[in-house]
C-alpha positions in Angstrom: 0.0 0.0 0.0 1.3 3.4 -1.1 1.1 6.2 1.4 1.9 10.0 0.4 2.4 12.0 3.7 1.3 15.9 2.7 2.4 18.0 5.4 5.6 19.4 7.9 6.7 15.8 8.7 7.5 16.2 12.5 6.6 15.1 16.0 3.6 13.2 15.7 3.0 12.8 12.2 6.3 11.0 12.1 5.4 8.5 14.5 2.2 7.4 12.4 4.6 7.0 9.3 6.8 4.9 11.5 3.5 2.8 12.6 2.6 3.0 8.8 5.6 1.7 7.5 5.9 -0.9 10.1 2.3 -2.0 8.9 4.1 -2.9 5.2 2.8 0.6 4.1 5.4 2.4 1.3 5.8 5.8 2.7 6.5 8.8 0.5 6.3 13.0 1.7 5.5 16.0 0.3 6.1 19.4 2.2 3.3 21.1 0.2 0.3 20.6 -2.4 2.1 21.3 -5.0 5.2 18.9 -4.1 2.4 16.3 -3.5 0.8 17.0 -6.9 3.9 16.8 -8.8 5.0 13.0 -6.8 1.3 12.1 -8.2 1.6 13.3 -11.8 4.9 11.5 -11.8 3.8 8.1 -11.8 4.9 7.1 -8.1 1.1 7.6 -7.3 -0.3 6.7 -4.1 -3.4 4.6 -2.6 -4.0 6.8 0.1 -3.1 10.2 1.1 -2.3 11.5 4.9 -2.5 15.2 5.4 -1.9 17.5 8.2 -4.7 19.7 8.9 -2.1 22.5 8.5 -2.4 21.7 4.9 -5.5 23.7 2.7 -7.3 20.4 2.5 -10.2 22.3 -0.1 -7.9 23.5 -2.0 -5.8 19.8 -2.1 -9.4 18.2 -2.7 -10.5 21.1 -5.3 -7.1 20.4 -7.3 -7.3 16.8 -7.0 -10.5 16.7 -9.0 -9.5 19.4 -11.4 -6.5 17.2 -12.6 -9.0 13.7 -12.2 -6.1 11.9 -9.8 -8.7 9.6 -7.5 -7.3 9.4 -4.1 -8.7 9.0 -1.1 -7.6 11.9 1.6 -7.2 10.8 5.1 -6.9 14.2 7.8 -4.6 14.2 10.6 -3.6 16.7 13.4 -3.1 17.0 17.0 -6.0 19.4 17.9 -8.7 17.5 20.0 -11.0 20.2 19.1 -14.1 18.2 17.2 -14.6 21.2 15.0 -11.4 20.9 13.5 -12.4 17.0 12.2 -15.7 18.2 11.0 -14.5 21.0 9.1 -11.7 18.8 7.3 -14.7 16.0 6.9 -16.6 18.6 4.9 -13.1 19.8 3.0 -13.4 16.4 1.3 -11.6 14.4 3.9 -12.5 10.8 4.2 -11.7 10.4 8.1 -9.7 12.4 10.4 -7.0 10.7 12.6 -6.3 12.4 15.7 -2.7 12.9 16.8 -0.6 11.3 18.7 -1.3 8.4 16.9 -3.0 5.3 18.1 -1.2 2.0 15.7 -4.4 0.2 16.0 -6.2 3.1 14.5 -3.6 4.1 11.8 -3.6 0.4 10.6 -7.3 0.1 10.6 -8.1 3.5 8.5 -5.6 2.3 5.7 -7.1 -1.3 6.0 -10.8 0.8 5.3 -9.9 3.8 3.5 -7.4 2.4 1.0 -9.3 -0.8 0.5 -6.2 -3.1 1.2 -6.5 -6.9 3.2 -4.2 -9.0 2.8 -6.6 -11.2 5.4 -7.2 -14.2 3.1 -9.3 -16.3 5.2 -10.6 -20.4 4.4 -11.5 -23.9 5.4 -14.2 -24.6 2.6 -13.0 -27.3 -0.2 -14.5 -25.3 -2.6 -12.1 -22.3 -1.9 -9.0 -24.5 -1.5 -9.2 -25.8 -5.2 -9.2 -21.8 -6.9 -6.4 -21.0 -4.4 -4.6 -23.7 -5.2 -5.2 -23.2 -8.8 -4.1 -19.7 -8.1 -0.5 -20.5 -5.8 0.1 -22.8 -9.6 0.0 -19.9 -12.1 1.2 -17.1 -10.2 4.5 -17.1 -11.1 4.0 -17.2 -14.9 3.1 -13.4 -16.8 -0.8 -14.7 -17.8 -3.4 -12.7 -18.1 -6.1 -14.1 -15.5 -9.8 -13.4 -15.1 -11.1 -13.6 -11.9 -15.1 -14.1 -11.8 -17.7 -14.6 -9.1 -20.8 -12.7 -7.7 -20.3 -9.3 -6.2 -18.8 -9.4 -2.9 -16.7 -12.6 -3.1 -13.5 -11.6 -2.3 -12.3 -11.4 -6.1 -9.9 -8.4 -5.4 -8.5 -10.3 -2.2 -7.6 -13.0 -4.9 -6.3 -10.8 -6.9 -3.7 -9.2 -4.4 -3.0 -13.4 -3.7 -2.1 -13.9 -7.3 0.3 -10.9 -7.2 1.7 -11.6 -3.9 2.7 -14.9 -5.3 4.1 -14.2 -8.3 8.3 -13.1 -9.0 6.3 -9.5 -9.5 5.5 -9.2 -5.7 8.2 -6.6 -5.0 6.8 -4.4 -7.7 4.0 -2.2 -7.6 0.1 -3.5 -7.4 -2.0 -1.4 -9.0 -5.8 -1.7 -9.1 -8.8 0.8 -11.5 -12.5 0.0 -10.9 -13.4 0.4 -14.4 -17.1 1.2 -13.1 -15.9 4.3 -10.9 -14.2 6.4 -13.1 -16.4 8.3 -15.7 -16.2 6.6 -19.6 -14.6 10.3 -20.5 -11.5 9.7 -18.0 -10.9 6.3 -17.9 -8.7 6.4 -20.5 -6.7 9.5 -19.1 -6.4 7.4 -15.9 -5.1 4.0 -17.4 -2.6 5.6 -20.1 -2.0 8.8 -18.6 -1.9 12.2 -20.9 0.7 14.9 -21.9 0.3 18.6 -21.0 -3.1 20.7 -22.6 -4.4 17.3 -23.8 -7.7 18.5 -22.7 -9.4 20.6 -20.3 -7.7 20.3 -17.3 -4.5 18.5 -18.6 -2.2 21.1 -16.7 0.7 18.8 -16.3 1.9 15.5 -18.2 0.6 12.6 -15.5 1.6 9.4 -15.9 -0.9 6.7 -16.1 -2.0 3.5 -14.4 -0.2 1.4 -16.7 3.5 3.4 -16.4 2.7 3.2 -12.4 2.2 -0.7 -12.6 5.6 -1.0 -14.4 7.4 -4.1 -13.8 4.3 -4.8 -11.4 0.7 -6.2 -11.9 -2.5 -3.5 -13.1 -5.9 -5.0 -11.8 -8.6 -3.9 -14.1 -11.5 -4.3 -11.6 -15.0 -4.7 -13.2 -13.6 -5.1 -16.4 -17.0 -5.7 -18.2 -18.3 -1.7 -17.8 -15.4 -1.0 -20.1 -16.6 1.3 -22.6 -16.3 -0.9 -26.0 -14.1 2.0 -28.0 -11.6 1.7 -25.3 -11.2 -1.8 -25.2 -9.6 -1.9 -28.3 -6.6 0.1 -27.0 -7.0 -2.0 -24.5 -6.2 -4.8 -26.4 -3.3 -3.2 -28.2 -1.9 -2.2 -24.7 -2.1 -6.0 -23.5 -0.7 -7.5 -26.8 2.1 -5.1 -27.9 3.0 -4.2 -24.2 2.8 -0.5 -25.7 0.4 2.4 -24.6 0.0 5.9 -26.1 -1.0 8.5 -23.7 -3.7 10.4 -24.5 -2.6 13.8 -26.4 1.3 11.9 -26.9 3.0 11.5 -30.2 5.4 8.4 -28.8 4.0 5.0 -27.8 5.6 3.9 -24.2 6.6 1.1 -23.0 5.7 -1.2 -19.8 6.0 -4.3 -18.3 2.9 -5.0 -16.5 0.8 -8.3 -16.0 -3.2 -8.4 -16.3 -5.4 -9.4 -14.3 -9.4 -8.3 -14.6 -12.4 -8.8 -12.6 -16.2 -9.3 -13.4 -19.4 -10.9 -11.3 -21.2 -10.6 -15.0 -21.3 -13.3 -17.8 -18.4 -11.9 -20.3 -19.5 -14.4 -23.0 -23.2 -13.0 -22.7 -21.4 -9.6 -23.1 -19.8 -10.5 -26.0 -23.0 -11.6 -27.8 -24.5 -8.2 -26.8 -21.9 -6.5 -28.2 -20.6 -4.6 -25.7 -17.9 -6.5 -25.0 -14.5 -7.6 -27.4 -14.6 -11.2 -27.7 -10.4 -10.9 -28.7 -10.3 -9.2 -25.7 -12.2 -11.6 -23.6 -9.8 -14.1 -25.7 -6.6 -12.3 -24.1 -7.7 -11.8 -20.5 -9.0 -15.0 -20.2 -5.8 -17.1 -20.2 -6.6 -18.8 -16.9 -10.1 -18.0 -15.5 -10.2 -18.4 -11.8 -14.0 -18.5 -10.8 -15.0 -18.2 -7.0 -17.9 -19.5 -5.4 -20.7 -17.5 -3.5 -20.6 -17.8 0.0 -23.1 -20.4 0.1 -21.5 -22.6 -1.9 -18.5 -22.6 0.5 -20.4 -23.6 3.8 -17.5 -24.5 6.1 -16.0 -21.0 5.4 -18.9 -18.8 6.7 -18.0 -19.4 11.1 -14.1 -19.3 9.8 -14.7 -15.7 8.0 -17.1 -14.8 10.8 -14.4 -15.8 13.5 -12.3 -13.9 11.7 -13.6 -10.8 11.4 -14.7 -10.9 15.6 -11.4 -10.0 16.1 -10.3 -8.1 13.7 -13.1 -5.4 14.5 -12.9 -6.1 18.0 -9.3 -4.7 18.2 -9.9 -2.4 15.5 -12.3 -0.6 17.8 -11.2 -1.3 20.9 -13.6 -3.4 22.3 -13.9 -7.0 24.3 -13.6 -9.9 21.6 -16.9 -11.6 22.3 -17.3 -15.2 20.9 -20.2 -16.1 18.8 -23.1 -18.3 20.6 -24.0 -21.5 19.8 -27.6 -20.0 18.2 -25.7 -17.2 16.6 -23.2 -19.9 14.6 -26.2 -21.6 13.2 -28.4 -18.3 12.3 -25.3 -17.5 10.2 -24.7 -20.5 8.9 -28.3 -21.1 7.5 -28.5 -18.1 6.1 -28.0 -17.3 2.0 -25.6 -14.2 1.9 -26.5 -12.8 -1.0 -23.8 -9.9 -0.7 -21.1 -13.3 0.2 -18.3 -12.2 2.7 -18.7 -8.4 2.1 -21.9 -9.0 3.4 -20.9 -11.1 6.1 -17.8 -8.7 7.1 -20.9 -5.9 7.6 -22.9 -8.0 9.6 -19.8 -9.3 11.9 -18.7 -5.7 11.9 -22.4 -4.1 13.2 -22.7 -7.5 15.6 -19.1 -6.5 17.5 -20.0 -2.7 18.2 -23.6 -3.6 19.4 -23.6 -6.9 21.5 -23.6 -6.8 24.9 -23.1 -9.0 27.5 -20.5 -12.0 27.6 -21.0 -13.2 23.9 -22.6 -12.4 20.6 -25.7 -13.3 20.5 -28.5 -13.7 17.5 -30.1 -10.1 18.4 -27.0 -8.8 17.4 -27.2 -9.9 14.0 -29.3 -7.6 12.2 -29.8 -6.1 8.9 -28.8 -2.6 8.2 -32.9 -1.6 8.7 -32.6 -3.3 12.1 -34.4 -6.3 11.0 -32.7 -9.6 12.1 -32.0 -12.5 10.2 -33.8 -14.7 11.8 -36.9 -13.2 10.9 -36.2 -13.6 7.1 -35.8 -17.4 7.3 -38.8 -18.8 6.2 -39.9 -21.7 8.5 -42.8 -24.7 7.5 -45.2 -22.3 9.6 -45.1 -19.7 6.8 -46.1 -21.8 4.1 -49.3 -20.3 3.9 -47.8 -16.8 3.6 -46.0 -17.7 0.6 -48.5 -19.1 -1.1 -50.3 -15.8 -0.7 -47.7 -14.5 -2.1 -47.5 -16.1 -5.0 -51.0 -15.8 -5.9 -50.7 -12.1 -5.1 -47.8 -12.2 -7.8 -50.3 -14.3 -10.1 -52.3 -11.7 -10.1 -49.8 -8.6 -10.8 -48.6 -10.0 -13.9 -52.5 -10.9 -14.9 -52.4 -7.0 -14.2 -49.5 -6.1 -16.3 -51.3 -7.6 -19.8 -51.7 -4.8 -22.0 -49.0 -3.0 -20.6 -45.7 -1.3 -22.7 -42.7 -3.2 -22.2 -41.1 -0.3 -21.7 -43.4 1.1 -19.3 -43.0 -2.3 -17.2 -39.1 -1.9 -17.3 -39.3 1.8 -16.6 -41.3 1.2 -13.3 -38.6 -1.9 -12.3 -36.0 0.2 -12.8 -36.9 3.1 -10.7 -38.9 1.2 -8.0 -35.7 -1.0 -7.6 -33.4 2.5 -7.6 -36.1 3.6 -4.9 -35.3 0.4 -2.8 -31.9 1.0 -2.9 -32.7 4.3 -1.8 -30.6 6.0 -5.1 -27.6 3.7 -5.0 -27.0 2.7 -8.7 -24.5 0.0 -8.2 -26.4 -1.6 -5.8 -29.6 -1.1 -8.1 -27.8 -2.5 -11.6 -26.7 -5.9 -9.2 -30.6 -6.5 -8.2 -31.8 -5.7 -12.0 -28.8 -8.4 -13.5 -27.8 -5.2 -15.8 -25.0 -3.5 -16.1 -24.1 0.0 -13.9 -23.4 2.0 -17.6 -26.9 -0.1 -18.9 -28.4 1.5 -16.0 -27.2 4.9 -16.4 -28.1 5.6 -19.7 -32.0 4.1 -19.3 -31.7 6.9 -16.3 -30.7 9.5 -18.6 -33.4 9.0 -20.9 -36.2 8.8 -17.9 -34.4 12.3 -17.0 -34.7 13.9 -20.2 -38.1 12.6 -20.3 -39.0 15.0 -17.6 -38.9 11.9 -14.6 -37.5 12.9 -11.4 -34.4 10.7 -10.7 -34.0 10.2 -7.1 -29.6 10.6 -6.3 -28.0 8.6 -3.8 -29.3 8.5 -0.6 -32.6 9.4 -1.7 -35.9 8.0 -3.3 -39.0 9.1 -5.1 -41.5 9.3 -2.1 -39.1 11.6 -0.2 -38.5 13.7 -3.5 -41.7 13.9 -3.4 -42.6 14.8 0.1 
């Protein structure tokens, strides 16, 4: 993990880039924004940034989305005024760290912030055969595809791979190809020179220069617009890139690997995705199961991640009950071990008493999950329900097709209150599918709810 200190390093702030670097982190410093803005256009980069409150944060923010450089800023100072945290939280600041430093704390806001584990947690069978699949083509250069549902750990697998190969000194450097707008994402993977476009102040080097001699993870590969993909493909086969606005091709020496929890091969008969490239990135394909098709894993992960949250937040490590081990165990975890991680995660910071017991397992509504199991007794209830859905599709006869997937869409952005991502996974579509049918309901003169919101509160 890559750690760009922005600030007067002394005193305090020292100690946490001591605790950071004895945590594995890869420390770099910058006196100043500008210093820090020219170690990032360089092509050292950084996962996560640490700056003093000393520092404009705004103005560090403010510049950092001018130039499109996506990093997350962590604020730090020695002021125990609260004031001083909100007002660099509303700056742009992630989380503020309070100084002197607590290691605990340090190590847990990079584990959260910079979305870096290298927990890598199993029992199951299931899991054991795709790591050992993975330990056996780490070390060559293939490209590898790593597929499974949302939430399965496929970025943890990918850090695996990486770790194991003769590449593992060497940078590891991961793009959620979902995140970044269409418009950027190729500024952010090949970098561009000076006036390129609006914006381009500065040459910055892209993604694939900082992966040099290291491994690029091209995380949700499949939301890839199609026009770029064919650079894409030039970049993987000829090892060359052109940055955007450059005259030269550069050279790197990187190794692929690519994530998706969508079918690639039904994305290739859509047409919205390459079949050569699918061809190239799928030298080795390492699939993961769901959760619930790895059974003995679920107590091992949820063991795991008691005390991990326990002594992230400074709490008693509880043990689970007997009736908590089986409520987890029988349930479907349709968000797999991100899922599971939340639920473990809530279930530490609200038990009480000597162990953690099935009250503390609840939903994020406050429902627990006990009460979604459905037992003989509620036989009756689903049968209602299915005659109740019987009679909504008798309803929908008659009705547009598009009307029909109009309503979906937004009733299912509504349940997510706004949240697209989470909306696109529910619907089986794609997050740019989903963006564009919003567009057009927008232009339409529909009120879109944003995140966080949903059409009843709109309208209220």
């Amino acid at each position: 993990m890559r750690l760009l200190i922005i600030g007067p390093l002394s005193g305090q702030l020292s100690t946490a880039t001591k605790i950071a670097m004895d945590g594995g982190a890869k420390v770099m410093h910058a006196d100043d924004i500008a210093a820090a803005l020219a170690t990032l256009r360089s092509g050292k980069g950084a996962d996560l940034l640490f700056v003093d409150v000393a520092v404009n944060i705004g103005q560090l923010v403010k510049q950092l989305e001018f130039e499109h450089i996506h990093v997350p800023v962590v604020a730090c100072g020695v002021s125990g005024d609260a004031h001083v945290a909100v007002q660099a939280i509303k700056a742009g600041a992630k989380e503020y760290v309070p100084l002197p430093p607590d290691p605990d704390l340090i190590a847990a806001v990079i584990a959260a912030v910079a979305q870096e584990s290298s927990d890598f947690v199993f029992k199951d069978q299931a899991m054991a055969h795709v790591v050992k699949l993975a330990e056996q083509i780490a070390p060559s250069d293939a490209s590898v595809l790593i597929t499974g549902e949302s939430g399965t750990g496929k970025e943890v697998v990918a850090r695996f791979v990486h770790s194991k190969s003769h590449r593992a000194g060497k940078p590891f450097i991961s793009v959620n190809c979902a995140a970044i707008p269409e418009n950027l994402l190729e500024s952010e993977l090949f970098g561009h020179e000076k006036g390129a476009f609006t914006g381009a102040l500065q040459r910055r080097i892209g993604k694939f220069e900082e992966a040099d001699g290291g491994t690029l993870l091209l995380d949700e590969i499949s939301e890839m617009d199609v026009r770029l993909q064919a650079k894409l493909l030039r970049a993987i086969q000829e090892r060359v890139i052109d940055r955007v606005g450059g005259s030269k091709p550069v050279s790197v020496n990187i190794r692929i690997l690519a994530t998706s929890n969508r079918n690639l091969n039904q994305a290739v008969r859509e047409g919205v995705f390459r079949e050569d490239l699918l061809y190239r990135l799928n030298v080795v394909n390492l699939a993961l199961p769901s959760l619930r098709q790895r059974p003995d894993d679920i107590l091992a992960l949820a063991k795991h991640f008691v005390t991990k949250y326990s002594k992230a937040n400074s709490v008693m490590e509880r043990p689970l009950a007997n009736e908590t081990e089986r409520l987890l165990q029988n349930n479907s975890w349709p968000g797999n071990v991100r899922e599971l991680e939340n639920t473990i995660h809530r279930a530490v910071l609200i038990a009480t008493g000597d162990m953690i017991n099935p009250e503390a397992i609840m939903m994020p509504d406050g429902q627990g999950y006990g009460e979604m199991s459905i037992s003989p007794a509620q036989d009756g209830i689903a049968r209602q329900a299915a005659m109740t859905a019987e009679a909504v599709t008798r309803s929908l006869v008659g009705t547009k097709l598009a009307d029909v997937e109009r309503d979906l869409i937004l009733d299912t952005l509504d349940h997510c209150l706004g949240n697209r991502t989470h909306a696109a996974n529910i619907l089986g579509i794609s997050i740019r599918t989903l963006r564009n049918k919003l567009r057009q309901y927008n232009e339409e003169g529909l009120e879109i709810p944003n995140p966080g919101e949903a059409r009843s509160a709109m309208a209220g």
